[in-house]
C-alpha positions in Angstrom: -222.9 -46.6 -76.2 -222.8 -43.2 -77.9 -219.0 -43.6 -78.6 -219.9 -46.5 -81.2 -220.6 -43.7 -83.8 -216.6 -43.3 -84.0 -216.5 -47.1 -85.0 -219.6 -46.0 -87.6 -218.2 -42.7 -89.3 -217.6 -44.7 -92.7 -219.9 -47.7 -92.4 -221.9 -48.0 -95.8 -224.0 -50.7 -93.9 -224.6 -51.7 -90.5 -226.6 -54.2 -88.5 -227.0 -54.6 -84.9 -227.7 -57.8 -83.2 -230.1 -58.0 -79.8 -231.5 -59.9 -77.7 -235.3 -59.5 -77.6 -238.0 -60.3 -75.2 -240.4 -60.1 -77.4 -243.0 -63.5 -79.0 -240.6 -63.6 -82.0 -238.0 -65.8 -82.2 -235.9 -63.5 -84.1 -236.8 -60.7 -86.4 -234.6 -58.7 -89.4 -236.1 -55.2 -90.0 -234.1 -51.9 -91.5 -234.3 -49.2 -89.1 -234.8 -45.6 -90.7 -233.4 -42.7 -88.9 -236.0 -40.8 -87.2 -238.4 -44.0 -86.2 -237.4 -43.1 -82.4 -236.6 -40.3 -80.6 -236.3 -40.4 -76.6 -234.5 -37.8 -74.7 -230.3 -39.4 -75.2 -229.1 -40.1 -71.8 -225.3 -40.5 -71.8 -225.5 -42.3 -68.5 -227.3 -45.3 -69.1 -227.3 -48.3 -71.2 -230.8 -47.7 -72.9 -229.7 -45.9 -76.2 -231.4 -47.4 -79.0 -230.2 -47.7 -82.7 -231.8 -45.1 -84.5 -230.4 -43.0 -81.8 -227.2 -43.7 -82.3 -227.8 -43.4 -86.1 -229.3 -39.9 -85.6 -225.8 -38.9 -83.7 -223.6 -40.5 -86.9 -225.2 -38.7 -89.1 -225.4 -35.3 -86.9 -221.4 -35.8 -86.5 -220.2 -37.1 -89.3 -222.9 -36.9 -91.8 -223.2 -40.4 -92.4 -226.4 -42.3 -93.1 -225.7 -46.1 -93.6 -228.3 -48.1 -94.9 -228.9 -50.1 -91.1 -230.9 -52.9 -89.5 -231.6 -55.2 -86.2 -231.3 -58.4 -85.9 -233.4 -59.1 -83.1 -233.6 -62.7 -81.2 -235.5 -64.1 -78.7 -233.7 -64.8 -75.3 -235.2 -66.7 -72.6 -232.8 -65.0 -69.5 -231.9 -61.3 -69.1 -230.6 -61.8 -65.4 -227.2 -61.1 -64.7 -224.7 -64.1 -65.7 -222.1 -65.0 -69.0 -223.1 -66.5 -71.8 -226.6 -67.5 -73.8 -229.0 -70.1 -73.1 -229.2 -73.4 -74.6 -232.4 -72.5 -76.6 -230.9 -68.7 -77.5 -228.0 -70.5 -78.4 -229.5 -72.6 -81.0 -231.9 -70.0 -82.8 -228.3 -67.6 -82.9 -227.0 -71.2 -85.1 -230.2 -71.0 -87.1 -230.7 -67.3 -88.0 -226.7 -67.2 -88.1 -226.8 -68.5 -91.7 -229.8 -66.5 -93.0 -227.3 -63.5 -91.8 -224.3 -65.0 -93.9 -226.9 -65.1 -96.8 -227.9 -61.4 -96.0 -224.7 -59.6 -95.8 -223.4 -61.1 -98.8 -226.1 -60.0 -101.0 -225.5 -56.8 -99.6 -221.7 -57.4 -100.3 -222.8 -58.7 -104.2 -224.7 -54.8 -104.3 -221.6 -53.1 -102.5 -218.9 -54.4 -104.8 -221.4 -53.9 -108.4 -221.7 -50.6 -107.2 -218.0 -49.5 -107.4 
């Protein structure tokens, strides 16, 4: 949702999380502004990352360093919660993510 980049305006790094139906069961990959570029439609709930990236910086001149976590779901009908498998592989990449942020946390804080 385009009102997101209000939440964003002094992110250094940021990293969404999706659910994929794609053959991978999950992926990590930094997304560079400028990689996608649809007409935005304000209506709808198809606005990808980069999009919203290209709005942050655009508004607030902000260009965090940003990634998507993608992982492979099984059910994208309507209904609460994951499914049994989805919920296992979001256990399993969950500590690669720990382990990812807080390298990123190690660079943040030698950097000040």
């Amino acid at each position: 949702m385009p009102e997101l980049i209000e939440e964003f305006r002094n992110a250094r790094y940021l990293i969404f999380i999706d659910a994929s139906a794609g053959e991978e069961i999950w992926s990590l990959r930094k997304i560079e502004l400028g990689e996608h570029y649809a007409p935005l439609n304000y209506v709808s709930h198809t606005l990808y990352p980069a999009d919203l990236l290209c709005l942050l910086d655009q508004i607030y001149k902000n260009k965090p360093e940003s990634w998507i976590l993608s992982i492979k779901g099984e059910d994208f009908s309507f209904g609460a919660g994951l499914s049994r498998r989805t919920r296992e592989i979001a256990r399993e990449v969950e500590k690669l993510l720990y382990s990812f942020i807080n390298s990123k946390l190690k660079t943040c804080m030698s950097s000040l």
